[in-house]
C-alpha positions as CSV (number, residue, x, y, z in Angstrom):
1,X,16.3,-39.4,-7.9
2,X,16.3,-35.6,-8.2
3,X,13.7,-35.8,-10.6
4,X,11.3,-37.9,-8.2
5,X,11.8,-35.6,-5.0
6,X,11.1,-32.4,-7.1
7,X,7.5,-33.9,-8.3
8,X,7.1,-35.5,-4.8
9,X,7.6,-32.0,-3.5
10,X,5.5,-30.6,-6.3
11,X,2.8,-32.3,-5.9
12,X,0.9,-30.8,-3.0
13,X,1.3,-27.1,-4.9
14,X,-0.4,-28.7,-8.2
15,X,-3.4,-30.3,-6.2
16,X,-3.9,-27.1,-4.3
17,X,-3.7,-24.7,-7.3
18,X,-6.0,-26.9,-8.9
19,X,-8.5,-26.6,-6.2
20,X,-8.4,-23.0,-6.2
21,X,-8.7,-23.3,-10.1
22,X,-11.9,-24.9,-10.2
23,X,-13.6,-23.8,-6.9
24,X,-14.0,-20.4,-9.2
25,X,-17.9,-19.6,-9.6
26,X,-19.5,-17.8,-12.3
27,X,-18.0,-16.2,-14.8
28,X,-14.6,-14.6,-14.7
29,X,-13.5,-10.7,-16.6
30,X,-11.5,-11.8,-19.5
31,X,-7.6,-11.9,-18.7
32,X,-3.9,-13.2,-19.7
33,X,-3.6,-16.6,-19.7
34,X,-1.4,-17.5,-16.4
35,X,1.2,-20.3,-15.7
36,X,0.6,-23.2,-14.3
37,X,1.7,-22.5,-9.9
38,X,2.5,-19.0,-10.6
39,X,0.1,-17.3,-12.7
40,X,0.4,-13.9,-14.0
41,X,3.2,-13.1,-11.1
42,X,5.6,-13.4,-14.3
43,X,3.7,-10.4,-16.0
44,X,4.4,-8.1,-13.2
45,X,7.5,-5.5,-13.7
46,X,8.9,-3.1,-11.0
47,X,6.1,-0.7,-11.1
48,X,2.9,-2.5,-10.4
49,X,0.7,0.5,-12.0
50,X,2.8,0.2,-15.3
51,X,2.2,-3.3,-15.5
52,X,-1.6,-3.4,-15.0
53,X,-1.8,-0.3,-17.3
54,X,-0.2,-2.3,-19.8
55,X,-2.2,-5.8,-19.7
56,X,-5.5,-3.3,-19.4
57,X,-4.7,-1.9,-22.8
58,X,-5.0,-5.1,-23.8
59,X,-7.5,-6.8,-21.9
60,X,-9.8,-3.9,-21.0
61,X,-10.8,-1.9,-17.7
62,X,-12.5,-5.2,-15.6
63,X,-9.1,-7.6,-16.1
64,X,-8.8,-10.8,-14.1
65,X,-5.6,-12.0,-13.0
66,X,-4.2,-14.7,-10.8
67,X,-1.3,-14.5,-8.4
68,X,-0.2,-17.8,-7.3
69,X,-3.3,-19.1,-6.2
70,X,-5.2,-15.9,-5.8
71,X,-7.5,-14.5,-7.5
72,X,-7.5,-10.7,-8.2
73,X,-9.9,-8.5,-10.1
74,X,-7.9,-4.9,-11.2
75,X,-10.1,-1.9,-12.5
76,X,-8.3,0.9,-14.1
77,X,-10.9,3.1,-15.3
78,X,-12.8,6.0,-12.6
79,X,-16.4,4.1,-13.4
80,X,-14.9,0.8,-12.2
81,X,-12.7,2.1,-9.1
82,X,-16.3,4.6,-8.1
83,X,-19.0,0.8,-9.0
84,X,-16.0,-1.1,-6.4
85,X,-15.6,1.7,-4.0
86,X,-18.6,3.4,-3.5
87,X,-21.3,1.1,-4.4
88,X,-20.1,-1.7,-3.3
89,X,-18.1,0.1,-0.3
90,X,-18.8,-2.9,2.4
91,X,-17.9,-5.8,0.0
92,X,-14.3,-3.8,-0.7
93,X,-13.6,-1.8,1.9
94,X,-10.9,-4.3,3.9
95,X,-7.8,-4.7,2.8
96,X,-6.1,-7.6,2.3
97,X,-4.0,-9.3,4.8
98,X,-0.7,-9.1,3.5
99,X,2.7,-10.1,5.3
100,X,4.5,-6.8,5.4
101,X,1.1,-5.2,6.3
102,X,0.6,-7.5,9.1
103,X,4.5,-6.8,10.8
104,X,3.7,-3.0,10.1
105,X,0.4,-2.7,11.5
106,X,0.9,-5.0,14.7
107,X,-1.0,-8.0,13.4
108,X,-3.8,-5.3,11.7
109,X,-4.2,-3.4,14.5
110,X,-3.7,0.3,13.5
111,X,-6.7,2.4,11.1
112,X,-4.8,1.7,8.1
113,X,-4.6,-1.6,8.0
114,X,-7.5,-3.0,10.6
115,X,-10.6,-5.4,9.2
116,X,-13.8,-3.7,9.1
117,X,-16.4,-3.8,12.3
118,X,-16.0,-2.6,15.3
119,X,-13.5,-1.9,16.1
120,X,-12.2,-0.7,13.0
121,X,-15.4,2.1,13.4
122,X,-14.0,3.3,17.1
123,X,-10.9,3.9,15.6
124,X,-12.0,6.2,13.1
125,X,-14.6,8.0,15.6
126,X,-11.6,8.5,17.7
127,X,-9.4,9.8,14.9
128,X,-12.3,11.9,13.5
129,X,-12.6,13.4,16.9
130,X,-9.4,14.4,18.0
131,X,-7.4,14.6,14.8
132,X,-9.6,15.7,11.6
133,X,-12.5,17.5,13.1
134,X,-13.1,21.0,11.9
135,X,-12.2,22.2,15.4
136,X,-8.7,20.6,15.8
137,X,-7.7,21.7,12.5
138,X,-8.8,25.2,13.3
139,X,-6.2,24.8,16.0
140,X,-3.4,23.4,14.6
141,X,-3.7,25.8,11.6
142,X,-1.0,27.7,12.6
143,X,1.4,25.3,12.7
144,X,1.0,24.0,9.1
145,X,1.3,27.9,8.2
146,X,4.5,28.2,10.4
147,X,6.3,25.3,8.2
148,X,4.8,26.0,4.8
149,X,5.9,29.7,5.3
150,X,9.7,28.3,6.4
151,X,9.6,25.8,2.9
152,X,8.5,28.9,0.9
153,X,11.3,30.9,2.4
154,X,13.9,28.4,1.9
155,X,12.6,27.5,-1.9
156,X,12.9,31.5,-2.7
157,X,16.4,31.8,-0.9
158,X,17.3,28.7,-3.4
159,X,16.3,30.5,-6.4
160,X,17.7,33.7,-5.5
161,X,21.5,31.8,-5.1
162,X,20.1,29.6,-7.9
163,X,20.9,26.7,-6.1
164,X,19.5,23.1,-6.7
165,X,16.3,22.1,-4.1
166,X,15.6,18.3,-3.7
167,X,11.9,18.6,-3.3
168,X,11.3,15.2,-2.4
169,X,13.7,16.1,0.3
170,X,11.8,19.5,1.0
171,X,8.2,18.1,0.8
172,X,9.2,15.6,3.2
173,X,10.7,17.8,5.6
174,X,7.3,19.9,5.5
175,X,5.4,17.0,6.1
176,X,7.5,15.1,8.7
177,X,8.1,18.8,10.8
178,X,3.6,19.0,10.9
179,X,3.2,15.9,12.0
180,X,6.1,16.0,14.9
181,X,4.6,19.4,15.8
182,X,1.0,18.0,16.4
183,X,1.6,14.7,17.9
184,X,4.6,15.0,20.1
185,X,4.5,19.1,20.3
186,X,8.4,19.1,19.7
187,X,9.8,21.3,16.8
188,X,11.3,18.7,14.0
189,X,13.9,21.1,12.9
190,X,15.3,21.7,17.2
191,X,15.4,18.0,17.5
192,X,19.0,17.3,18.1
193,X,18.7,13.3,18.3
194,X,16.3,13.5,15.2
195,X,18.8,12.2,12.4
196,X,16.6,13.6,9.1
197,X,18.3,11.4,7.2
198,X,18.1,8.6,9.2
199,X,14.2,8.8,9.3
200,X,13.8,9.5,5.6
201,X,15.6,6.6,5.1
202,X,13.7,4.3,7.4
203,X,9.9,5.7,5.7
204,X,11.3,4.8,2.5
205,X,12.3,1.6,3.8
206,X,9.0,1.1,5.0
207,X,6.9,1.9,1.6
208,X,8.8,-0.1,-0.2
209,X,8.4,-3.5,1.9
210,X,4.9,-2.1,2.0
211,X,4.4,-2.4,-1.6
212,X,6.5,-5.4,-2.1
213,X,4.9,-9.2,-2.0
214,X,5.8,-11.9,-0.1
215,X,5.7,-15.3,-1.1
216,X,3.3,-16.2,1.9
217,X,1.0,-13.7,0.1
218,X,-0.1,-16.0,-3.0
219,X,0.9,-19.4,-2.0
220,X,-0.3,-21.6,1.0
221,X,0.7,-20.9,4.6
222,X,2.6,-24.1,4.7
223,X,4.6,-23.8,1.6
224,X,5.3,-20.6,2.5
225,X,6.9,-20.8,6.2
């Protein structure tokens, strides 16, 4: 009986991997053969870079893989990423729509994360204008002078105690203390209900669920909650 409700339950996941299978046009790079349902999500270690590096040796820079029932094209040579990125900027330039992306980003709503078009160009204008133009960076020049001038001072009052420096730690700091400075004005390091810690902690948090899959990510909605 076991055996009857697991194919029963299978069954819908084979006819839809299938589909995806054959609906595939033209011809594919060369790549690992995949599982049947799962595909090459079995090749796949910790550290996705290490893992493609590794099948790329072997399959060459243009490698086509399969996760689930996606397809997905990796280049790992400069010539492929600038053909994908630069020629072919408007065909590439969305990113996927991933779970963790979609919690983090407010359904795709932020710069990082939006769907190209419109609104995804007012965005940038507005960032361009009152973050990254050459005049607003003249202007907040100071400040990222003020905190790398209070890293280099801490880095050579280590080494004159030869003391141990976490740089990730230190970098960090640097970067979180600029970016409270210019968008809320308040001094990082004065913040008494800032817990450093605490917010290293939670960006951590963040990049890893960001680079993490989901299973909604490579199998059908349905299946997948």
């Amino acid at each position: 009986m076991s055996m009857f409700l697991y194919f029963f339950l299978s069954l819908p996941l084979f006819f839809v991997f299938f589909k995806r299978l054959s609906s595939s046009k033209g011809k594919l790079p060369p790549g690992p053969m995949g599982l049947p349902i799962i595909g090459n999500l079995h090749q796949l270690g910790k550290s996705l870079h290490r893992s493609f590096h590794k099948l790329s040796q072997e399959y060459g820079p243009v490698m086509f893989l399969r996760f689930g029932v996606v397809p997905v094209v990796v280049f790992s040579t400069k010539e492929a990423a600038e053909e994908v990125l630069k020629t072919h900027d408007l065909e590439t330039c969305t990113r996927p729509k991933l779970s963790a992306t979609k919690l983090f980003s407010y359904n795709y709503k932020d710069i990082g994360f939006a769907q190209y078009g419109d609104d995804w160009r007012e965005m940038r204008k507005l960032a361009m204008l009152e973050l990254f133009s050459s005049k607003k960076l003249k202007a907040f020049r100071y400040i990222r002078e003020e905190e790398s001038e209070l890293l280099v001072k801490k880095l050579s009052k280590s080494a004159e105690t030869q003391t141990l420096v976490d740089l990730r730690k230190s970098l960090f700091s640097l970067t979180a203390s600029i970016i409270c400075r210019l968008a809320f004005g308040q001094n990082f390091h004065e913040c008494d209900f800032v817990d450093m810690d605490k917010v290293e902690e939670l960006v951590l948090e963040s990049e890893t669920n960001l680079g993490s899959f989901a299973f909604t990510d490579f199998f059908p909605r349905v299946l997948g909650g």
